[in-house]
N, C-alpha and C positions, 0 to 999 in steps of 0.2 A: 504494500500500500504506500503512492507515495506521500511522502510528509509535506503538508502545509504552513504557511505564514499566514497570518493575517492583523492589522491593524489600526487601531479604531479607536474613540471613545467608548467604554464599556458600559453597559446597563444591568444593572441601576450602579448609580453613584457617578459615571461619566468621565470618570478617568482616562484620559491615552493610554494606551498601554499595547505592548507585542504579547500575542498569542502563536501556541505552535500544534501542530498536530501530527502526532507520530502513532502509528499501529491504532487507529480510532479513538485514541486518548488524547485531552487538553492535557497542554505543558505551561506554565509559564517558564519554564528554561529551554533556550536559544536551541534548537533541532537544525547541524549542519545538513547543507545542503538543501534545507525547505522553502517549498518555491511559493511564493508569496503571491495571495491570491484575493486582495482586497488589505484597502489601504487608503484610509483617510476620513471613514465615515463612520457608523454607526453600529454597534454589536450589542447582540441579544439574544438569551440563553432562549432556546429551540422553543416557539410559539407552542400553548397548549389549549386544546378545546377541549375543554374538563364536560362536555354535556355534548354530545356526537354517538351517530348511527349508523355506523359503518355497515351496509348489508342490508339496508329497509330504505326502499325508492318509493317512487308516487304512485304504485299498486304494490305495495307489499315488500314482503320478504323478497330481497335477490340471489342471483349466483354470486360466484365467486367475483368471476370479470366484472358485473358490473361493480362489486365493493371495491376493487381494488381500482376502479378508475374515479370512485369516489373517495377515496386516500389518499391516489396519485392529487385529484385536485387541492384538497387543504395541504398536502403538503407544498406543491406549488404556490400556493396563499402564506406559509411559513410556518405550519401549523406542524408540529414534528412528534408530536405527542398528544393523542387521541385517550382520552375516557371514555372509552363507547359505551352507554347508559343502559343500555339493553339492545339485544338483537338476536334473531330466530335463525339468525347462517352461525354457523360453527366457522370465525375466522381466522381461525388458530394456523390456519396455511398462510395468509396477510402476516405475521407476524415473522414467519422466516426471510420473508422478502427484504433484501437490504437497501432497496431503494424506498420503501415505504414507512410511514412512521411509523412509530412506535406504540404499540395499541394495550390499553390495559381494559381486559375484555369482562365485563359484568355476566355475561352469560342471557338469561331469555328474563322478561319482566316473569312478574309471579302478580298474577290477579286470579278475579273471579267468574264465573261465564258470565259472560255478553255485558264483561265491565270492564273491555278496553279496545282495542282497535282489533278487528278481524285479523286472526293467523299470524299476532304477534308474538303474544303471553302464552304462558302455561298456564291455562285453567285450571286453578282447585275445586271440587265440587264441596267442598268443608272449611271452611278457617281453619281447623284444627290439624289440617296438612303443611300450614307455612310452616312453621319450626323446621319438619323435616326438607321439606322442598329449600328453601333457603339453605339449610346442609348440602344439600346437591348442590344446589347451583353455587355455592362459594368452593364445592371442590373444582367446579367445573372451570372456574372463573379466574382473573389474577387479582383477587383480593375485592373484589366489590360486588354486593347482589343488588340487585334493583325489583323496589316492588312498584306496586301500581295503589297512593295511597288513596286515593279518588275519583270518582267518574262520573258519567252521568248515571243513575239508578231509576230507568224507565217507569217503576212503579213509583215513585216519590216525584218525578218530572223535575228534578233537579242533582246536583254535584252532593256525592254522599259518599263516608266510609266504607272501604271494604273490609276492613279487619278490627276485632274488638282491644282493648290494651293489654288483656293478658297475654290475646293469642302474642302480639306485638313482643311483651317483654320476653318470651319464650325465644321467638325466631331471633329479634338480634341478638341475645346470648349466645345461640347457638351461630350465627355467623363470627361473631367476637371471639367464639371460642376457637373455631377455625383460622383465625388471622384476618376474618376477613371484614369490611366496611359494609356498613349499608346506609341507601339512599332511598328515597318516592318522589313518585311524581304525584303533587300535590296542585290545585289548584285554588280549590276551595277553604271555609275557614275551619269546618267543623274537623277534620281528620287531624290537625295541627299539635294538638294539646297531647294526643297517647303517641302519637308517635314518637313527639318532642322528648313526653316524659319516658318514653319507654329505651328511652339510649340510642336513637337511631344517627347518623353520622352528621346526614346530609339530606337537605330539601334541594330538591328540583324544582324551578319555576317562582314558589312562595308566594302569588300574589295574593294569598288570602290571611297573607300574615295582619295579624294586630298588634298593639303596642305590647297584649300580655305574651302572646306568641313568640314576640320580639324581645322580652325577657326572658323566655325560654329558653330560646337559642344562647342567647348570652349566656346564660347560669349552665346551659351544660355542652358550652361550644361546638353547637352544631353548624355546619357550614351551610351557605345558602348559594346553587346556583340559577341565576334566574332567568336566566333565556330571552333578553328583553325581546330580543329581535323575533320569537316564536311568539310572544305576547300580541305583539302587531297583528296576530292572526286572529285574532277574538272574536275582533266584531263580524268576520264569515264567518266562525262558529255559532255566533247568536243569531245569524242572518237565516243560516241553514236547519235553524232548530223551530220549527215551525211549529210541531206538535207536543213543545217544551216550554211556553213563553216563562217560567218560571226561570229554568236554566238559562232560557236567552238572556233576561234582564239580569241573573247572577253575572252571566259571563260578561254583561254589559261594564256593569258598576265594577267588576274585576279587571277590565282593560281600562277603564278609565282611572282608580289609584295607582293603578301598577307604579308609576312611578313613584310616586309618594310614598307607597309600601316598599320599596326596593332603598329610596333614600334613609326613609328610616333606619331597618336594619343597616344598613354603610354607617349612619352616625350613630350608634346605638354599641357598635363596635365586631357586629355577625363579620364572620369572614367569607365573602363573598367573591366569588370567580365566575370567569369568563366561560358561558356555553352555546354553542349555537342553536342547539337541538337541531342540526342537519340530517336530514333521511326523512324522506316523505316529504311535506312539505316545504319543508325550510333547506336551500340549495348548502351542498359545501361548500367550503372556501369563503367564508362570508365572515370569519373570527373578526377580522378589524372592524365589522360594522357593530359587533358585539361589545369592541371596548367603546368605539366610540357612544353607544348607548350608555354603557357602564358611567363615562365620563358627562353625558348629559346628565344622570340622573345625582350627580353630585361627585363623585370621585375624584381625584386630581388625575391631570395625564399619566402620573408616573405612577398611581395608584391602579389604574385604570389598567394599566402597561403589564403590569406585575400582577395583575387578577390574570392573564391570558399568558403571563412568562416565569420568572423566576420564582413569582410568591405560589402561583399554581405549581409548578415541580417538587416546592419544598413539600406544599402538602400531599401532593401525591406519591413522596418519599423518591423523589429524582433530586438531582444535583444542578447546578445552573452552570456557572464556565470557572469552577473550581479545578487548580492542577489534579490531573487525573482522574477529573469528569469526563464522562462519552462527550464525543465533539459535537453535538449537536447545537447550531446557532445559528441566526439568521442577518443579515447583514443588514444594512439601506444605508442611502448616501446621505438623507437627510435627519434631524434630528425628530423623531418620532413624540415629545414630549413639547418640542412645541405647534406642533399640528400630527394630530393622530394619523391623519390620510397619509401619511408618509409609511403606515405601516400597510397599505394596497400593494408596494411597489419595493417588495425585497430583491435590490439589487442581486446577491448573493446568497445560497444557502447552502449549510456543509449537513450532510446527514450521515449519522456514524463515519464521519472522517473521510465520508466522499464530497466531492462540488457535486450539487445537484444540478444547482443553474447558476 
């Protein structure tokens, strides 16, 4: 493999500074002979989309090919390090690919019949199945299970829990117990409180957070991702629910504070990261429209920067451009902190120690 140079202001903190890359590892010591291949602009530890669906297009579950040209895209966008939140393809082949980013796979949602999206989730016909199904799926997984904390519930004609707080404090034990994290996709208010209390890691989406909600998280640090950019979709949600005006006006009044409820939690002190929710609706490649929502809704640039790079890594237990971190970073010519749009247009990107473009 041959060894690289590169040099730049660093992120976060913005120092000049020479980096080197030898056998797929950062160096900060001098690598003769490395051929220097960006120089003068902008470096930042390998973009991540902590909320991504590698393997679910706009009818459903895919093949391999099309996941993998849905990977190729966000990495192209700078994106080097994928959460996939849930998905029905088994893409544990996407993961040998060393052109492809780096995927930490949650395995298939866990809901209840006909309380989530057709031929996504594994239907439980019992609650009393999550514990062990969560076992499964955190064997199956790289440390994260995802469940489905809400939906619409046709007999109620509104966004309602699927699971009671006992089953709750059972299954994330037993995922905890395995190493591994758990997240929901939550929408609404009511599912909030058992999950929160029940130990669970990580809220997907939260627009139904409240201020007590918003104490929750704080008091048992649970992390919120919120998908602004998937929230934009609501009001077709509400448009299309014709034989639901209950749910449509929930889902109304929930695109309408999203943002309010998303600033909150940010000043309240939730730790909050960058997701796109891409697969199905929402295209890949789209991570910088995500900070830049992030930073609408209060953030600073460099807060904002670090939900989708270095601060995302840390917690997902990766390294940022430490000696003897995987080389994963993205370059640009301009400084992405003081105009976000600079991050559309990644001059450079090294993926395990190769130039990608």
């Amino acid at each position: 493999m041959t060894s690289l140079h590169l040099r730049g202001a660093v992120l976060p903190g913005g120092e000049r500074r020479d980096l080197w890359i030898r056998d797929g590892l950062l160096s900060t010591e001098p690598v003769p002979g490395a051929r220097t291949v960006f120089d003068g602009g902008y470096v930042l530890p390998g973009l991540v989309d902590a909320h991504c669906h590698v393997g679910i297009g706009a009818d459903g579950p895919t093949g391999l090919e099309e996941a993998a040209e849905q990977a190729e895209t966000d990495r192209d966008a700078g994106t080097l390090l994928i959460r996939d939140c849930g998905a029905p393809l088994d893409t544990r082949p996407l993961q040998e690919r060393a052109d492809l980013p780096r995927i930490i796979r949650a395995g298939r949602h866990l809901a209840r019949p006909k309380r989530y999206i057709p031929r996504l989730a594994e239907d439980l016909e019992d609650e009393s199945q999550l514990p062990a199904a969560v076992a499964e799926q955190a064997a199956a997984g790289d440390g994260w299970v995802k469940l489905v904390g809400d939906w619409i519930d046709r007999s109620a004609g509104d966004l309602a829990p699927l699971w009671s707080r006992g089953v709750l404090v059972e299954a994330i034990e037993a995922a905890h117990r395995a190493g591994a994290r758990v997240t929901a996709h939550v929408f609404g208010e009511d599912a909030l409180p058992d999950l929160i209390e029940a130990g669970i890691d990580c809220i997907e989406h939260g627009t139904g957070l409240t201020d007590e909600t918003v104490e929750l998280m704080v008091r048992h640090g649970t992390a919120l991702v919120p998908t602004l950019i998937n929230v934009e979709n609501f009001p077709g949600f509400a448009a299309a629910a014709t034989k639901y005006p209950d749910y449509a006006a929930h889902m109304t009044r929930l695109h309408e504070r999203c943002d309010r409820t998303v600033a909150a939690a940010v000043e309240a002190g939730v730790p909050v990261y960058a997701g796109t929710d891409a697969g199905g609706g929402i295209e890949h490649g789209r991570l910088a429209d995500e900070v830049l929502a992030l930073h609408r809704i209060g953030m600073s640039p460099e807060q904002a920067i670090g939900a989708a790079s270095w601060a995302a890594r840390e917690w997902l237990g990766w390294s940022g451009l430490d000696h003897g971190s995987p080389a994963d970073l993205v370059c640009y010519d301009d400084d992405p902190r003081q105009d976000l749009r600079a991050l559309r247009h990644p001059r450079r990107i090294v993926l395990r120690g190769r130039v990608i473009t």
